[in-house]
C-alpha positions as CSV (number, residue, x, y, z in Angstrom):
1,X,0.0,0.0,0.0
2,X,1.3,3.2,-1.1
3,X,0.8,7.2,-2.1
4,X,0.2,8.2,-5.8
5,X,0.2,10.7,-7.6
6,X,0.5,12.2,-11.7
7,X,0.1,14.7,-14.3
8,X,-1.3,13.8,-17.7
9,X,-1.2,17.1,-20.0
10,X,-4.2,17.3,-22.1
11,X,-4.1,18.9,-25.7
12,X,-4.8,22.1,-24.4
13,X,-2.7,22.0,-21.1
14,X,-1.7,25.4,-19.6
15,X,1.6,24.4,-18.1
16,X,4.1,21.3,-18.3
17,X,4.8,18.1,-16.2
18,X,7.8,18.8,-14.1
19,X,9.6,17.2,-10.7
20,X,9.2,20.1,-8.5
21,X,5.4,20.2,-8.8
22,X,5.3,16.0,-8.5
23,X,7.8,16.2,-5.1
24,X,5.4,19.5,-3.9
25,X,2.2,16.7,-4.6
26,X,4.3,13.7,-2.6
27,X,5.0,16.3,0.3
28,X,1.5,16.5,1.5
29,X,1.0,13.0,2.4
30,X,4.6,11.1,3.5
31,X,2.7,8.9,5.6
32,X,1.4,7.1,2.7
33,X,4.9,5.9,2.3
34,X,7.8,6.1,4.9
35,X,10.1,3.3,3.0
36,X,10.5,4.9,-0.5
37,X,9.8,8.1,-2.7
38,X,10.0,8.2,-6.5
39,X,9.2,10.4,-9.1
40,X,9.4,9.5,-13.3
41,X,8.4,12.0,-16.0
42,X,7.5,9.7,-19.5
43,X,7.8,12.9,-21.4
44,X,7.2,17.1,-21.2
45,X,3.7,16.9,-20.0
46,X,3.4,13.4,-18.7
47,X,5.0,12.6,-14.8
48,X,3.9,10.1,-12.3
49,X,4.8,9.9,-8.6
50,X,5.0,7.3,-5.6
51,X,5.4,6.8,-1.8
52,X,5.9,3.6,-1.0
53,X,4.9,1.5,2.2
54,X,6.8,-1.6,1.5
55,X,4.8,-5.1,2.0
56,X,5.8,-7.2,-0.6
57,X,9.2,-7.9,-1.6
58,X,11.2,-5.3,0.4
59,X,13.8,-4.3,-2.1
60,X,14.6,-1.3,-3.6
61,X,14.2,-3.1,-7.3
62,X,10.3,-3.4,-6.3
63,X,9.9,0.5,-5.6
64,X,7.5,2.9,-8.0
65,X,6.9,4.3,-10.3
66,X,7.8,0.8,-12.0
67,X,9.1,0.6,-15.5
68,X,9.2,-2.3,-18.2
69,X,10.1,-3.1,-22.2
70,X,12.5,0.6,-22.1
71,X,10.0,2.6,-20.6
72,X,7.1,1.6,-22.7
73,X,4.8,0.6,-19.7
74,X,5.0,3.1,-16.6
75,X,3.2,2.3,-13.1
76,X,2.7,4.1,-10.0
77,X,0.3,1.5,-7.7
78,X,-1.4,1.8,-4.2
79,X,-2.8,-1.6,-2.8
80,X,-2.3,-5.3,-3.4
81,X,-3.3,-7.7,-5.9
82,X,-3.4,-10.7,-3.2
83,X,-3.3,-13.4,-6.1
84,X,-0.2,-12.2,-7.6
85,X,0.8,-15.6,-7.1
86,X,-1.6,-17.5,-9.0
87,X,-0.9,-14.4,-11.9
88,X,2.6,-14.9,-12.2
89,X,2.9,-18.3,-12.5
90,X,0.4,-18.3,-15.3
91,X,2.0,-15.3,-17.2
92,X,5.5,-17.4,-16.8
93,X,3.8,-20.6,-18.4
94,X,2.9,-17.8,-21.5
95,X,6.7,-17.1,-21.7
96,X,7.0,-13.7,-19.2
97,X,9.9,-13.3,-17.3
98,X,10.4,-11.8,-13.8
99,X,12.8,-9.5,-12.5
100,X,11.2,-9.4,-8.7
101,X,8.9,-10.8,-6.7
102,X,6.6,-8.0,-6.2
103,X,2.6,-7.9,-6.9
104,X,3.6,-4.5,-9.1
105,X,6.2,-5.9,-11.6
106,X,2.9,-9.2,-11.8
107,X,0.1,-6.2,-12.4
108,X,2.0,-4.2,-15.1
109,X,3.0,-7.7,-17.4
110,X,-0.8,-8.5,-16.6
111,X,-1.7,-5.3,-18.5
112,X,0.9,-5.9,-21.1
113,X,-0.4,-9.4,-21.7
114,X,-4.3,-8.6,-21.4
115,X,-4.8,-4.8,-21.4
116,X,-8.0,-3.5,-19.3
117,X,-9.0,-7.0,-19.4
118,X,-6.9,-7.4,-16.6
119,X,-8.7,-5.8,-14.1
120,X,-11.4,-8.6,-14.3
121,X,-8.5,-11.0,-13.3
122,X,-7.3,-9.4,-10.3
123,X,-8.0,-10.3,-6.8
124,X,-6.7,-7.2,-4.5
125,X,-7.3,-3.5,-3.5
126,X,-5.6,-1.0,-5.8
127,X,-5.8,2.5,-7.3
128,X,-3.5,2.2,-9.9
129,X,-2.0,4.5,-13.4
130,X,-0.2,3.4,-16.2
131,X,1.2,5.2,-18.8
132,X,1.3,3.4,-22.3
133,X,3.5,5.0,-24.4
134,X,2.5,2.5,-27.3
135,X,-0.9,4.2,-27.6
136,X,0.0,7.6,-25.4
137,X,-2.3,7.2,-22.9
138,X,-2.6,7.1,-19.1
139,X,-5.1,3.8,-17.9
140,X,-6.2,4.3,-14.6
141,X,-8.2,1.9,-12.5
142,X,-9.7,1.5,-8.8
143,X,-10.8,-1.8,-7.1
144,X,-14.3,-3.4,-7.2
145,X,-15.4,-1.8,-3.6
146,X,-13.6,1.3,-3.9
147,X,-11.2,0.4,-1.0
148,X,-8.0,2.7,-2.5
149,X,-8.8,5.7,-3.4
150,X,-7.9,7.7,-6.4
151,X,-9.2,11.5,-7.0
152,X,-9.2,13.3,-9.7
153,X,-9.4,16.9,-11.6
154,X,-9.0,18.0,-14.9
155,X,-7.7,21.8,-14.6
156,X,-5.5,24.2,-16.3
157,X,-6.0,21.6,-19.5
158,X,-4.1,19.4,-17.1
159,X,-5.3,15.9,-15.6
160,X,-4.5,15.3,-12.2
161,X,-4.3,12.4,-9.9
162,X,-3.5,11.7,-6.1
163,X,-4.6,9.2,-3.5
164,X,-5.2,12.4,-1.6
165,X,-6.8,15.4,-2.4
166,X,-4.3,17.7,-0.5
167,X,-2.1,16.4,-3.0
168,X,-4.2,17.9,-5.5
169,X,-3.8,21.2,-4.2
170,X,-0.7,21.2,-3.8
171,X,-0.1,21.2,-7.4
172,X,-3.1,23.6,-7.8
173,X,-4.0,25.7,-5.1
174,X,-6.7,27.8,-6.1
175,X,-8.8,24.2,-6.3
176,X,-9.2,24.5,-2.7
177,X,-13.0,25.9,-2.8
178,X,-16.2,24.2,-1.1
179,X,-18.1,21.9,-2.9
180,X,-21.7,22.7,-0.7
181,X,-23.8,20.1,-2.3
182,X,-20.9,17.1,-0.6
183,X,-21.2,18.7,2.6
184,X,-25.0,19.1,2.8
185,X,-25.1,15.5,2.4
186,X,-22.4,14.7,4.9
187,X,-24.2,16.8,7.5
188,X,-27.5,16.0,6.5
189,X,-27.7,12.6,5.5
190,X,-24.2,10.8,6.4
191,X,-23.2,10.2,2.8
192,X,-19.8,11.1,2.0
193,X,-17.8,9.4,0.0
194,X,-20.0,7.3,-1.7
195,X,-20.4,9.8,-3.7
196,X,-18.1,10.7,-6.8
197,X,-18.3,14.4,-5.6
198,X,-15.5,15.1,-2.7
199,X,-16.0,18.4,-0.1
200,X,-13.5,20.0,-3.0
201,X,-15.6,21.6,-5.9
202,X,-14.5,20.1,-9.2
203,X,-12.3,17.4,-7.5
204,X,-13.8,13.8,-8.0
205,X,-13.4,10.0,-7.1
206,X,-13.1,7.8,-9.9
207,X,-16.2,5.6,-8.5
208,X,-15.5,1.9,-7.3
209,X,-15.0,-1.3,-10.1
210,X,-14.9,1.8,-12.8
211,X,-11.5,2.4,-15.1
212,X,-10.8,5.5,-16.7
213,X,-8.5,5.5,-20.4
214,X,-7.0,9.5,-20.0
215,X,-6.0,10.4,-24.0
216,X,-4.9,13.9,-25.1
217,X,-8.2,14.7,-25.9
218,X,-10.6,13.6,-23.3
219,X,-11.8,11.1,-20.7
220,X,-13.1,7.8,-21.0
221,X,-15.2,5.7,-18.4
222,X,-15.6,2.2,-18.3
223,X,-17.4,0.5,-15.5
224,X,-15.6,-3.3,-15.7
225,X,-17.4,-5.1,-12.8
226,X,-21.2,-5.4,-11.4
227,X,-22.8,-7.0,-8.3
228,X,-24.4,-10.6,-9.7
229,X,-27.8,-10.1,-11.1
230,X,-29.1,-13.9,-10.1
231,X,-30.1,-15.9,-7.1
232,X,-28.6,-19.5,-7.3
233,X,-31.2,-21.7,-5.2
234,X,-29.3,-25.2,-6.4
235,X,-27.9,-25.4,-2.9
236,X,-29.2,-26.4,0.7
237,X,-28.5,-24.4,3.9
238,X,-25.2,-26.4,5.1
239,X,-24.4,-27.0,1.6
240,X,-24.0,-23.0,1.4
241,X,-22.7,-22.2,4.6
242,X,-19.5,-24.9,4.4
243,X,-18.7,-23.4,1.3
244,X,-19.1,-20.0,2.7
245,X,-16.7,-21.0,5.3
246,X,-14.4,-22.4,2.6
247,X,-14.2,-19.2,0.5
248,X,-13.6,-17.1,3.8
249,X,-10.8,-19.5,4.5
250,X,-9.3,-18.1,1.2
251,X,-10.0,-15.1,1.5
252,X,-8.0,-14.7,4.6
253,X,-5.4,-17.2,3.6
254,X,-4.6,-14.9,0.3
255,X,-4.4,-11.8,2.8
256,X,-1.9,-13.2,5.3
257,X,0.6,-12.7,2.1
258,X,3.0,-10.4,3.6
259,X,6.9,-9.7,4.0
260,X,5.9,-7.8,7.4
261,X,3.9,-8.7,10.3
262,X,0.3,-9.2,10.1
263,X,-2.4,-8.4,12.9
264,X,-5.7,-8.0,13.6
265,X,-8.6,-5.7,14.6
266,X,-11.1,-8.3,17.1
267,X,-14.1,-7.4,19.1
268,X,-16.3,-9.7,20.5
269,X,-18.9,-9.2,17.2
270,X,-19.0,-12.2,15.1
271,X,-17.1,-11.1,11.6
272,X,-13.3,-10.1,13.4
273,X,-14.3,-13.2,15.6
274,X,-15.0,-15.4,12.5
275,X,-11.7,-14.0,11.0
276,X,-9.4,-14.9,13.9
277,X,-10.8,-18.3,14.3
278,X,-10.5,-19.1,10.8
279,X,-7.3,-18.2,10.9
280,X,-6.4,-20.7,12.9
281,X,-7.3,-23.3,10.7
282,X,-4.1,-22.6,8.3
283,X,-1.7,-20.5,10.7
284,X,-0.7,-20.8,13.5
285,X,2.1,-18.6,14.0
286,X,1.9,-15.6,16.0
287,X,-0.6,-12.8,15.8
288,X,-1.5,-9.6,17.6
289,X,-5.0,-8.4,18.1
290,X,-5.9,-5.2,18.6
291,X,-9.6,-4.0,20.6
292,X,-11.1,-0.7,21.5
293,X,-11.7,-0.5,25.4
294,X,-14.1,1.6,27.8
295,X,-13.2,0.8,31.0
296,X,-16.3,1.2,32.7
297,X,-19.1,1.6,29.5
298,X,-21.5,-0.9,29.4
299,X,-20.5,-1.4,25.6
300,X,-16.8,-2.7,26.3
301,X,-16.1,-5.7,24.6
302,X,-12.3,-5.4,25.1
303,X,-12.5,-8.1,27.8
304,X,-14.3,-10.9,25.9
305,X,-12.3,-10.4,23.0
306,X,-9.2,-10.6,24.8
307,X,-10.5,-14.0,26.3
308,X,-10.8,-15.1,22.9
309,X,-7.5,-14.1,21.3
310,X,-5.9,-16.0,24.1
311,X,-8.2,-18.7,23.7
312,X,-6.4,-18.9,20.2
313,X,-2.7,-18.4,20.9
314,X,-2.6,-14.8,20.1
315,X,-1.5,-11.5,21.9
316,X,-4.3,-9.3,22.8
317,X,-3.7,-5.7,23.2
318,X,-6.5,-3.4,24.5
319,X,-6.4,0.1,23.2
320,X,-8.0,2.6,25.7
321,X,-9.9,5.9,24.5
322,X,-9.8,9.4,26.5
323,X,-10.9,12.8,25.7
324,X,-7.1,14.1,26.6
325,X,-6.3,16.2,23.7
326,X,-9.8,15.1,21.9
327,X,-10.1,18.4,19.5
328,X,-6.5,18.2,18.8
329,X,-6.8,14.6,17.9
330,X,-10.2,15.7,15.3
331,X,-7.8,18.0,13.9
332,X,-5.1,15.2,12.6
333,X,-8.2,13.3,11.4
334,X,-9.5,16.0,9.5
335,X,-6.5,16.8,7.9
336,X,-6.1,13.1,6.8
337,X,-9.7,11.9,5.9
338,X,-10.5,15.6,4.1
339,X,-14.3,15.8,4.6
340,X,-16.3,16.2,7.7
341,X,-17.5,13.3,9.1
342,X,-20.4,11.6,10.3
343,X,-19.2,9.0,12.8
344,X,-17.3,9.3,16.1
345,X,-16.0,5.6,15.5
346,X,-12.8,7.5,13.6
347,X,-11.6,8.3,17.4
348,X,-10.8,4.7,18.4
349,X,-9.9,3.8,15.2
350,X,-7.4,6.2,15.1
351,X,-6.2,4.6,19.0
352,X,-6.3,1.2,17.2
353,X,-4.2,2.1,14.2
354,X,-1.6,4.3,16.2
355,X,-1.1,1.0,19.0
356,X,-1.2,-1.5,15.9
357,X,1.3,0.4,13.9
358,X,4.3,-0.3,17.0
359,X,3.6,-3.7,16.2
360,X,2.5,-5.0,12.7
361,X,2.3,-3.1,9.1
362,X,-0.5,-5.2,8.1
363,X,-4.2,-5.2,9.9
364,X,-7.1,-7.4,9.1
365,X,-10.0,-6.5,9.1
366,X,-14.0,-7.3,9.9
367,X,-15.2,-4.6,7.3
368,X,-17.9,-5.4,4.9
369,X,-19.8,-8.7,6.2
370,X,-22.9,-6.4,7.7
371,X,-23.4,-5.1,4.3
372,X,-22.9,-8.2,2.7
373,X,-24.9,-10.5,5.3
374,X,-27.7,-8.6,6.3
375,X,-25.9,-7.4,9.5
376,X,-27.9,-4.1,10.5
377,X,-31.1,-4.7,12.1
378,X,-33.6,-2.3,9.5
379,X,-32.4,-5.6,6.8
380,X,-35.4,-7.4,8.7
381,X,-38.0,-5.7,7.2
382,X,-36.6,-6.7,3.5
383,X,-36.4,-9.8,4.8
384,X,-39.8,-10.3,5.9
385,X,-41.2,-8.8,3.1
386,X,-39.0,-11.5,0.7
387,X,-41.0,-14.1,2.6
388,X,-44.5,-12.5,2.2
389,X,-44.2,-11.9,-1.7
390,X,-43.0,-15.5,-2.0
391,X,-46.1,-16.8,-0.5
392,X,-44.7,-17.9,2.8
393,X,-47.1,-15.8,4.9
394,X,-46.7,-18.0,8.0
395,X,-42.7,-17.8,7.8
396,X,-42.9,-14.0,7.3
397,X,-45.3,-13.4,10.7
398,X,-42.8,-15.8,12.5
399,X,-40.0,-13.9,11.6
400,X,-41.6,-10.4,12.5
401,X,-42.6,-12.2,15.8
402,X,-38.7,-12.9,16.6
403,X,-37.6,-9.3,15.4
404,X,-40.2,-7.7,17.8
405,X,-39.4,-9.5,20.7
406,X,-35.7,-9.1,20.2
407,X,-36.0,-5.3,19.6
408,X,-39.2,-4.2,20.9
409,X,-42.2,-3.2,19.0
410,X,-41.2,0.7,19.4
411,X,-38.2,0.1,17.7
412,X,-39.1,-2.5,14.9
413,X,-42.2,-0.1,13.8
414,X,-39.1,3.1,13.7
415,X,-37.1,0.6,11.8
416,X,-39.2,-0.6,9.5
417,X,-40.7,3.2,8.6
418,X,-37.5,3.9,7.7
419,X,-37.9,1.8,4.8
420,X,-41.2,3.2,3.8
421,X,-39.7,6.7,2.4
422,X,-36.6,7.5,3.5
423,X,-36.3,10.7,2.2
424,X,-39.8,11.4,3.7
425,X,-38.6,10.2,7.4
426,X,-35.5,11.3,7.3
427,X,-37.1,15.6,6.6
428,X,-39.3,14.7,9.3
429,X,-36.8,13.6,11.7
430,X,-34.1,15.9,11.3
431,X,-37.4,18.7,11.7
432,X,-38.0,17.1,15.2
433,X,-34.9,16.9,16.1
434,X,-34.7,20.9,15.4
435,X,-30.9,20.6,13.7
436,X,-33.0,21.5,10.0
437,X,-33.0,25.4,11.2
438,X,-29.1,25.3,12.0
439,X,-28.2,25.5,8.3
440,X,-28.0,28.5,6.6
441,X,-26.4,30.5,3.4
442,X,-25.0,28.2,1.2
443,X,-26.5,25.1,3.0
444,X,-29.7,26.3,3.5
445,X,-32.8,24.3,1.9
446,X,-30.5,21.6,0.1
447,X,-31.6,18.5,-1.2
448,X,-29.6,15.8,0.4
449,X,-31.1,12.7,-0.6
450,X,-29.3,10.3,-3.0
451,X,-31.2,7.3,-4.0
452,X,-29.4,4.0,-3.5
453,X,-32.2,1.9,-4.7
454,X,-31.1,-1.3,-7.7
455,X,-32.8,-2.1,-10.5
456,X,-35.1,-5.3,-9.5
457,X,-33.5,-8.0,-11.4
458,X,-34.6,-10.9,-9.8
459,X,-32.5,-10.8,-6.6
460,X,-35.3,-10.2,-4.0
461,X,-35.7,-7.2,-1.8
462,X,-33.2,-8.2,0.8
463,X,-30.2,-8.3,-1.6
464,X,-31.3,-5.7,-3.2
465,X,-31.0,-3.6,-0.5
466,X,-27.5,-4.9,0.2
467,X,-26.2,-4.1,-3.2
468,X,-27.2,-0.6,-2.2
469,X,-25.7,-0.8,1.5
470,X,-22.4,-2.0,-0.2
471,X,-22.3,0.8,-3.1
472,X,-23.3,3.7,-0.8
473,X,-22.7,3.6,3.4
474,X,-19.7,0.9,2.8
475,X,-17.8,3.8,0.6
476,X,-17.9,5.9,3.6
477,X,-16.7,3.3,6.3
478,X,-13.3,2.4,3.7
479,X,-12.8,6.0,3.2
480,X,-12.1,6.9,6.5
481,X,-10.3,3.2,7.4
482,X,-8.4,3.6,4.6
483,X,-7.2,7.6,5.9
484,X,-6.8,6.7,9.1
485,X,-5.1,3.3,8.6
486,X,-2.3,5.1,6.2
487,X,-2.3,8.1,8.2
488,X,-0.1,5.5,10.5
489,X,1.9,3.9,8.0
490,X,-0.5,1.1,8.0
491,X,-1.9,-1.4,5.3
492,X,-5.8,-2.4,6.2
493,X,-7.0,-5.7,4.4
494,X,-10.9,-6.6,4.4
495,X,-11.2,-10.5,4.1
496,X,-15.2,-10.1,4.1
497,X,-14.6,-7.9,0.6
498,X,-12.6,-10.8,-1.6
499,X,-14.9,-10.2,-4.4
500,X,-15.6,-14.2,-5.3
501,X,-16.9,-14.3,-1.5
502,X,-18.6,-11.3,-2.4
503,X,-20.1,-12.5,-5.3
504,X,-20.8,-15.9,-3.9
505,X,-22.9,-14.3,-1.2
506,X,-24.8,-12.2,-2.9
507,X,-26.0,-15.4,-5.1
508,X,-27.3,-17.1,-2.0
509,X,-31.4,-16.4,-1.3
510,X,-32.2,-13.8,1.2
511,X,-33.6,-16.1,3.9
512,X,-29.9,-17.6,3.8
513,X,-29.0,-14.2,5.6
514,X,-31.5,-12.8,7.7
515,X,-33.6,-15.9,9.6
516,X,-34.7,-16.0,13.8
517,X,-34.8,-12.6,14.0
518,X,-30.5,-12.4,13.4
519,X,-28.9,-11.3,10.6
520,X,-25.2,-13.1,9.1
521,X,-27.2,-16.2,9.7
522,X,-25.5,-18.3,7.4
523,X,-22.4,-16.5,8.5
524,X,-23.2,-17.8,12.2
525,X,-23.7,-21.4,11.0
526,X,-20.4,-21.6,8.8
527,X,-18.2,-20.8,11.9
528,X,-20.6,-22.7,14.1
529,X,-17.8,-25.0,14.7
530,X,-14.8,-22.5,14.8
531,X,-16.4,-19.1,16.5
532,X,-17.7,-19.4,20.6
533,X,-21.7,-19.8,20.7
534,X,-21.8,-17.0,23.4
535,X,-20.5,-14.6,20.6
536,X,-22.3,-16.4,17.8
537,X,-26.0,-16.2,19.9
538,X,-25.4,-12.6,21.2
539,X,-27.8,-9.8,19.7
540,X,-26.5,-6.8,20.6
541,X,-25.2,-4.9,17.5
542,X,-22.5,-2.2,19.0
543,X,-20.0,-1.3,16.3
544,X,-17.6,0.9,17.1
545,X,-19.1,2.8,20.3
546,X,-17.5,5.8,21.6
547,X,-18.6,8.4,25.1
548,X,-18.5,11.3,22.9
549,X,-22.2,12.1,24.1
550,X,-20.8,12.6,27.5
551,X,-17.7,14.0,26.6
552,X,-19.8,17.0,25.1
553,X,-21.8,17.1,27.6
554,X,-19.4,17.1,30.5
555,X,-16.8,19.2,29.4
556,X,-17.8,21.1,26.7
557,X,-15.6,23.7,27.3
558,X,-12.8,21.5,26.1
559,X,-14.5,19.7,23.3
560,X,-16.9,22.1,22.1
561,X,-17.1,25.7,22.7
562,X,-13.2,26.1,21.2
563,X,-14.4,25.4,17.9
564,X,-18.5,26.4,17.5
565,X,-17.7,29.2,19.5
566,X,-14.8,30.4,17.8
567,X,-15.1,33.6,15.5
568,X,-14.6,31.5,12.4
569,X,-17.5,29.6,13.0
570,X,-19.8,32.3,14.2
571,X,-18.9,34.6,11.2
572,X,-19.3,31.8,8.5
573,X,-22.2,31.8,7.2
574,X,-23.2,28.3,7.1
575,X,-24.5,28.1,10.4
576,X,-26.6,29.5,12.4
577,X,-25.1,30.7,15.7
578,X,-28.6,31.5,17.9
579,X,-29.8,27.6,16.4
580,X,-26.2,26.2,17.5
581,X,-26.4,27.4,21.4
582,X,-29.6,26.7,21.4
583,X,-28.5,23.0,20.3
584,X,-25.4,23.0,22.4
585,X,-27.6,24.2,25.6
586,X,-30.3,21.4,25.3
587,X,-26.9,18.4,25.1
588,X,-25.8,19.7,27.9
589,X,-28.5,20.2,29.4
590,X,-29.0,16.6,29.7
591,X,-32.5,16.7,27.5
592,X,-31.7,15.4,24.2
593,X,-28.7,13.5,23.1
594,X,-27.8,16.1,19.8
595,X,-23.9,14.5,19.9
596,X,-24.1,13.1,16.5
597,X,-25.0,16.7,15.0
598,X,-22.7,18.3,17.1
599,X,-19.9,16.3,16.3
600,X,-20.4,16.6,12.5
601,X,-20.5,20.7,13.1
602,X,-17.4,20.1,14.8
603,X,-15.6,18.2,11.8
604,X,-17.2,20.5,9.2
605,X,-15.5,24.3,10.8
606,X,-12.4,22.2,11.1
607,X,-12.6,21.3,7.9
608,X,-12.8,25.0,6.9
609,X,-10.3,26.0,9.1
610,X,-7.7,23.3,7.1
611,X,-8.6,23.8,4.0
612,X,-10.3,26.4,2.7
613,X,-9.3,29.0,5.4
C-alpha cells in the first residue's frame, strides 16, 4: 500500500509536467509511504509519482513508479493484488519473465499481456495508473469496492491524480473551494464518499470497479465489474454455509501474504471473531489483536475479545480511549480523511491504528460482512417482506414475531418506517430533532437525498437492498479506514470484501442471511464449529461505540465551545449561531442526546479551518 500521484497534460494543457510540482504533490502525504519516494516523467507533459509502504518484496528493485520493455509501460500503484501468485505463475507458463517478486512488476505484465481486461483478473485492493507510451495514454483503474482511493481533476487543461486530495492542491492551489452540495449531504444525511463528488468543488473520485482510459483529448469511463444479477437456489442451507466457510478460509489465507507482520482488529462481534478463528485453521504462528476498550461503558467488549484471542494463541492488546487532547486529535483526522464526518468511530480507530502500527504493518479487518450478510437490524424488514411476496405468509409473521421480541415493537415499527420513504422520514426527523434550522447560506434548503435503490433484477428485496448498503454507506466506512489506517503507516486488508466471497454471497437467497430474528445467519452457522456460541447467539449490534455524548456534555468547554464558539465559526455563514447554542444548551443540558450533529458541526468548521481558510 502506497501514495500516488501524476500529471497527464491534455491537448490544451496550460503548463508542463515537471519534478518540483510531482515532489510538492508527494510532500502532502509522507505517511502514505515512509520506505520509499519516486518520481518519473514519460515525457514534457506526462510525470507520475509514488510513496511507498513496502509489504511485498522489500527491495529497492520493487519500488515505484515501475518501469518495463524501455520505458514503454510506466506504473505508479497503491494496494495489493493478493493473487499475484496465481498471476505470475500463469503469465511465466505464457513465456513472461520476472525481475522481482513484487505484486507491481505481476500487475504491469498483466496489462501488457491482457490490457484492461486485466482488471477482471485481479483479486486485490488498488488505485492504480499506467502510462502506455504504445498508444500515449494514461489507464487508470480502482478496485471493485472502492477500497484505495484515487481522485481526480482536470484543470489548467491538465489531468490530475493523487490518492489524496491535499495532493491535488498542492499542485493547484486555487482548487481549494467548497463543494456545498458534498457537505449538505455529509451533515445532512451521512453520505460522504459514496459519492463521486468530494468536499473540494471540481475534485472527484473515480467511483468503485470503474476504469478511466485519459487520452490527449478527453476522458473515458468504463465500469468493468457489477454485483451478480441472479439468485442461485441449487444449494441447501449447510451445503451453502460450508462453502461460505471455505471461501472465507481463502479469503483470509490470500491476505496473510505479507513480507511484514500481520495483525488483527477483534471485538467480540462475530465477523473479526470469524476472522481470527478461521485463521487458525491454516496458521498458527503468532498474531496480535488489537480492541477498543471503555473501561467502565457498558458497551466494552475489550474483555471478551481478549479472552478469545488467548483462547487462540494470540496477543491481545487493549487500546483505551480518552478525551485528553480530543479536538487536537479531530484536527489530525481532519486533515487526513479531508471531509467532515459523520461517525465518532474514527476516534478509536485512530487509538487502534496508532497501538497497531508499533507492532504490525498489516491489519485485518471485519469490514464489509454487515453489508454483505444482512448485519444491521432495518435488513429485517426486507427480509420479511421477501417471505410475504414469495407466498410464505406464516414464515414472514414468524420472523416479525422474533424481530419484535428481540427489539421491541417501538423500535421495529421506527425501523421498518425507515424503509417506507426515506427521504420522507429522514425531513421529518431531522425537523424534530430541530438541527433543520441550524443551516443557513450556502446550506440552507439543500436536497440531500441520493437514491441508493437497484434495478429489480430478480434478486429479491433483501439483496437488493444490500447491493445498495455495499455501493453507498460501505464507501464511507473504507474511506475513513483507509485515511486513518495510512495516516499511521499502516496497510488495512478486508477478508469479508474478496470479491468471489462477495459475489458468492450475494447469489445465496435472502432467507440464507437474515432468519430468527438475526442477521449473518449463514455466516453464524459456517463458523458454528470455529467461532464461541456466546458470541455467535449474542444480539447486541455495538459497532464501534465511543462516550462522545458525555464527553460533550461534560466538558464542553474542552470539546466544544473552542471550535463552535470560535469567530470563524460564528462569522461563517453556514451556520446559524442563535440555532447552534440553542442546540449546544439542550446536550448539555442533559434533555436530548444532539452528539451526532454536534460532532459533524465540529468536523465540518475544522474542515474549513484546514482547507479552505
Amino acid at each position: 500500500m502506497c501514495g500516488i500521484a501524476g500529471i497527464f497534460g491534455l491537448a490544451d494543457s496550460r503548463w508542463p509536467a515537471t519534478v518540483e510540482r510531482l515532489e510538492r504533490m508527494l510532500d502532502t502525504m509522507p505517511h502514505r509511504g515512509p520506505d520509499a519516494r519516486g518520481t518519473r516523467l514519460v515525457d514534457a507533459r506526462t510525470g507520475l509519482g509514488h510513496l511507498r509502504l513496502s509489504i511485498l518484496d522489500l527491495r529497492p528493485e520493487s519500488n515505484q513508479p515501475f518501469v518495463v520493455d524501455d520505458g514503454d509501460l510506466t506504473i505508479t500503484f497503491n494496494g495489493e493484488i493478493f493473487n499475484y501468485i496465481e498471476l505470475r505463475s500463469e503469465l511465466e507458463s505464457l513465456g513472461v519473465q520476472f525481475r522481482t517478486q513484487s505484486d507491481t512488476e505481476v500487475l504491469l505484465a498483466s496489462y501488457r499481456q491482457w490490457g484492461f481486461d486485466c482488471q477482471r483478473r485481479l483479486n486485490g485492493m488498488w488505485a492504480f495508473a499506467i502510462y502506455d507510451r504504445r498508444h500515449d495514454v494514461l489507464f487508470c483503474s480502482r478496485d471493485r469496492f472502492g477500497i484505495k482511493p484515487f481522485n481526480y481533476t482536470v484543470h489548467d487543461g491538465n489531468f490530475l491524480f493523487a490518492s489524496e486530495v491535499k495532493a491535488i492542491l498542492a499542485a493547484s492551489p486555487e482548487l481549494a473551494r467548497p463543494n456545498y452540495d458534498a457537505i449538505s449531504r455529509v451533515l445532512r444525511a451521512s453520505v460522504g464518499a459514496a459519492c463521486e463528488a468530494t468536499c473540494f468543488q471540481n475534485i472527484k473520485r473515480l467511483p468503485p470497479a470503474h476504469s478511466l482510459t485519459v487520452s490527449r483529448n478527453g476522458l473515458k469511463f468504463e465500469r468493468y465489474w457489477n454485483y451478480p444479477d441472479e439468485v442461485d437456489r441449487s444449494l441447501g442451507y449447510e451445503d451453502a454455509a460450508e462453502r461460505l466457510r471455505e471461501l472465507l478460509i481463502d479469503a483470509i489465507r490470500l491476505r496473510m501474504r505479507s513480507d511484514v507482520p500481520v495483525g488483527l482488529t477483534l471485538s467480540s462481534g462475530v465477523d473479526s471473531s470469524a476472522i481470527a478463528s478461521l485463521l487458525r485453521a491454516f496458521y498458527d504462528g503468532p498474531c496480535d489483536t488489537f480492541t477498543a476498550a471503555y473501561e467502565g461503558e457498558w458497551y466494552d467488549e475489550s474483555i471478551r475479545a481478549a479472552e478469545l484471542a488467548r483462547s487462540l494463541g494470540m496477543t491481545p492488546h487493549l487500546v483505551s480511549t480518552q478525551k485528553t487532547d480530543f479536538l487536537e486529535l479531530i484536527r489530525r483526522i481532519v486533515w487526513h480523511v479531508e471531509a467532515p464526518l459523520h461517525s465518532s468511530a474514527v476516534v478509536p480507530l485512530w487509538n487502534i491504528d496508532r497501538l497497531a502500527r508499533t507492532k504490525v504493518t498489516v491489519l485485518l479487518e471485519g469490514q464489509g460482512a454487515d453489508e454483505l450478510l444482512a448485519g444491521y437490524y432495518p435488513n429485517f424488514t426486507e427480509a420479511v417482506a421477501d417471505r410475504a411476496l414469495g407466498g410464505h405468509l406464516l414464515s414472514s409473521a414468524r420472523e416479525l414475531y422474533r424481530v419484535g421480541r428481540s427489539l421491541g415493537v417501538k423500535q421495529s415499527v421506527m425501523l421498518a418506517a425507515r424503509r417506507i420513504n426515506p427521504p420522507l422520514l429522514h425531513k421529518l426527523y431531522r425537523r424534530y430533532r430541530g438541527d433543520e434550522s441550524v443551516y443557513i447560506g450556502p446550506l440552507a434548503n439543500r436536497d440531500e437525498h441520493i437514491d441508493r435503490q437497484v434495478p429489480d433484477r430478480g434478486v429479491g428485496l433483501l439483496n437488493r437492498s444490500l447491493v445498495a448498503q455495499l455501493d453507498g454507506r460501505l464507501g464511507d466506512l473504507l474511506h475513513y479506514g483507509d485515511s486513518i489506517s495510512m495516516a499511521h503507516s499502516l496497510e488495512a486488508r478486508v477478508p469479508f470484501l474478496d470479491f468471489p466471497l462477495v459475489e458468492y454471497c450475494l447469489r445465496l437467497p435472502g432467507d440464507f442471511k437474515f432468519r430468527n430474528g438475526l442477521g449473518k445467519a449463514i455466516l453464524r452457522h459456517a463458523v458454528r464449529k470455529d467461532v464461541p456460541a456466546d458470541i455467535l447467539q449474542n444480539k447486541k449490534k455495538l459497532g464501534f461505540m465511543t462516550p462522545i455524548a458525555r464527553w460533550f456534555r461534560d466538558d464542553p468547554a474542552a470539546t466544544v465551545y473552542p471550535v463552535l464558539w470560535s469567530q470563524s465559526a460564528r462569522t461563517r455563514g453556514i451556520f446559524s449561531p442563535q440555532q447552534v447554542d440553542a442546540t449546544l444548551a439542550q446536550h448539555v443540558a442533559g434533555k436530548q442526546d444532539m452528539s451526532s450533529q454536534i460532532f459533524r458541526w465540529i468536523l465540518t468548521e475544522l474542515w474549513f479551518q484546514t482547507f479552505i481558510d
